[in-house]
Kinemage of the C-alpha trace (Angstrom):
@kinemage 1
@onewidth
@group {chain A} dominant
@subgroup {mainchain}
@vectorlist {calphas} color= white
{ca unk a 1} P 3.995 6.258 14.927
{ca unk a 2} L 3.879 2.522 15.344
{ca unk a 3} L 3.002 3.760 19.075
{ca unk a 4} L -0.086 5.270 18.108
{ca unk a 5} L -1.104 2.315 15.443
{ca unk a 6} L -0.178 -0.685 18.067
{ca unk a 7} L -3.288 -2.323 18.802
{ca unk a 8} L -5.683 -0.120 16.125
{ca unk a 9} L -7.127 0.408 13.075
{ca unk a 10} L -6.138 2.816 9.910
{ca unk a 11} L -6.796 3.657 6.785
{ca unk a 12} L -4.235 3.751 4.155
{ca unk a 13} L -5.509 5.966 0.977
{ca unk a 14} L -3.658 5.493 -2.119
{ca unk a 15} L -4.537 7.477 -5.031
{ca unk a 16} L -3.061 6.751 -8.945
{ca unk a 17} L -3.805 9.202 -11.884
{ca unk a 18} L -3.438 8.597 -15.814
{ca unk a 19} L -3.613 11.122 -18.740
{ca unk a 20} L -4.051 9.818 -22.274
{ca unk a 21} L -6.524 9.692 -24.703
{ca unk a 22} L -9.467 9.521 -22.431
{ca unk a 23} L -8.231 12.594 -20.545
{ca unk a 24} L -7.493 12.405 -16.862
{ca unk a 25} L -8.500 9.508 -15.338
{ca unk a 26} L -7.483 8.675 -11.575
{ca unk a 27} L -8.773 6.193 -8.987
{ca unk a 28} L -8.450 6.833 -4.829
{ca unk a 29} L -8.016 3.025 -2.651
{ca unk a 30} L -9.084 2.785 1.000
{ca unk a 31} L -7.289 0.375 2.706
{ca unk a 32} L -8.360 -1.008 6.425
{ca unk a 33} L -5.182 -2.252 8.241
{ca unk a 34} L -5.585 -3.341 11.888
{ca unk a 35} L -2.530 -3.928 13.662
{ca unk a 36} L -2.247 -6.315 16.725
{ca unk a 37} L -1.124 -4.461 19.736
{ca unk a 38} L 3.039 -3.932 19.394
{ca unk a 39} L 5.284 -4.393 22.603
{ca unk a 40} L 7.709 -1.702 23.201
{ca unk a 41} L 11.043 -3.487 22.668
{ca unk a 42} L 9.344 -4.898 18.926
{ca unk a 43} L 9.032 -1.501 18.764
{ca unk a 44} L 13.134 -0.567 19.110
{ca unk a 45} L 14.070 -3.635 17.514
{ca unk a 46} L 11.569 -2.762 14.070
{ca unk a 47} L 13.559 1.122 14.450
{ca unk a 48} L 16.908 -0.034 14.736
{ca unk a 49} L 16.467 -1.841 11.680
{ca unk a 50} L 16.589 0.741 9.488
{ca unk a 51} L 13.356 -0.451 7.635
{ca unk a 52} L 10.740 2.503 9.113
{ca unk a 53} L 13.148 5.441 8.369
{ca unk a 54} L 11.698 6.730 5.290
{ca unk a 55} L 8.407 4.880 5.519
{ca unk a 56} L 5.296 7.797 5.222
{ca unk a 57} L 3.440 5.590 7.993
{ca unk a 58} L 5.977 4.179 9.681
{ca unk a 59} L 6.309 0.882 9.027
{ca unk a 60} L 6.173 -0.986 5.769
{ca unk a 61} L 3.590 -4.259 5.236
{ca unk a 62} L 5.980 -5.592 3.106
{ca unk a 63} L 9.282 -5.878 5.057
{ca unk a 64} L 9.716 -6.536 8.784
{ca unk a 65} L 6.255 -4.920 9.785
{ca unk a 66} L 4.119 -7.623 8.324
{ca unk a 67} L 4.857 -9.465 11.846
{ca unk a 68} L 2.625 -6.460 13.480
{ca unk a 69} L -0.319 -6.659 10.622
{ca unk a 70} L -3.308 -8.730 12.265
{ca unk a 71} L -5.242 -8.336 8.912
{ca unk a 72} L -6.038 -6.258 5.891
{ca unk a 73} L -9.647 -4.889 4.599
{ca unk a 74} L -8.841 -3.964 1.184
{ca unk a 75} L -5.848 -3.602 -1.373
{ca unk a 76} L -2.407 -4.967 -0.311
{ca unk a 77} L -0.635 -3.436 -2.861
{ca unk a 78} L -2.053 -0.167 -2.398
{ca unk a 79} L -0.631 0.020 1.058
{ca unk a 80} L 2.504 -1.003 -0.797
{ca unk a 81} L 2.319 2.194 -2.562
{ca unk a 82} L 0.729 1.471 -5.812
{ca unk a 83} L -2.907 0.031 -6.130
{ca unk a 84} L -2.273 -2.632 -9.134
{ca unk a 85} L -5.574 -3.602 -9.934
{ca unk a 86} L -7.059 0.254 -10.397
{ca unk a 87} L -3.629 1.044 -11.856
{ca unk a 88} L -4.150 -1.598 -14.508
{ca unk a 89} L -7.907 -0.530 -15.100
{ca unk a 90} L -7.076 3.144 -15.585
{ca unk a 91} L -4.194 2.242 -18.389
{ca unk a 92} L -6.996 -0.490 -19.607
{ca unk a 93} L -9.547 2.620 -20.232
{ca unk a 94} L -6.190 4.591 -21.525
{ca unk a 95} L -5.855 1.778 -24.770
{ca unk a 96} L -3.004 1.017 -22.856
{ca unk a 97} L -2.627 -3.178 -23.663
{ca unk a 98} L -2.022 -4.728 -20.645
{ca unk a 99} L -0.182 -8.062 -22.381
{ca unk a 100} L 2.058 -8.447 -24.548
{ca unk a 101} L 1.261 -11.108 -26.968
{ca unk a 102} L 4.005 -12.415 -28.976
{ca unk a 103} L 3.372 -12.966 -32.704
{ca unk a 104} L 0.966 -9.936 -32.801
């Protein structure tokens, strides 16, 4: 995998869904990651960590693989795995308070 991405451009699409009171509501995140072009042995030495394993793309931004990340165009935390800021919308249109205010 991090064969094929060495040197290129993806796009990481992260979706998030919440049901409540204003039904279904769910949000899709495109993420642009461009990698800078990976030598083989970073390659063997990023596997024999252990880190890429169970990773759906192969690598994850934020462990080890940052090092191989030349830039982002778009949501870091949806390449994560959860997009926070349409995550926290969604809930927002839910009634769902976002803060907790003490003394209220």
């Amino acid at each position: 995998m991090l064969r094929t991405l060495s040197g290129r451009a993806h796009q990481v699409l992260t979706a998030v869904a919440v049901s409540g009171p204003a039904g279904m509501l769910e949000a899709c995140v495109t993420t642009r990651v461009i990698m800078r072009d990976i030598a083989e042995h970073e390659i063997t030495a990023y596997w024999a960590t252990g880190e890429p394993a169970d990773k759906a793309g192969g690598y994850a931004i934020q462990g080890l693989a940052a090092i191989f990340v030349e830039r982002i165009e778009g949501s870091y935390s949806a390449v994560v795995g959860l997009p926070l800021y349409e995550t926290a919308t969604l809930l927002s249109r839910q009634g769902v308070p976002l803060w907790n205010r003490p003394g209220r």
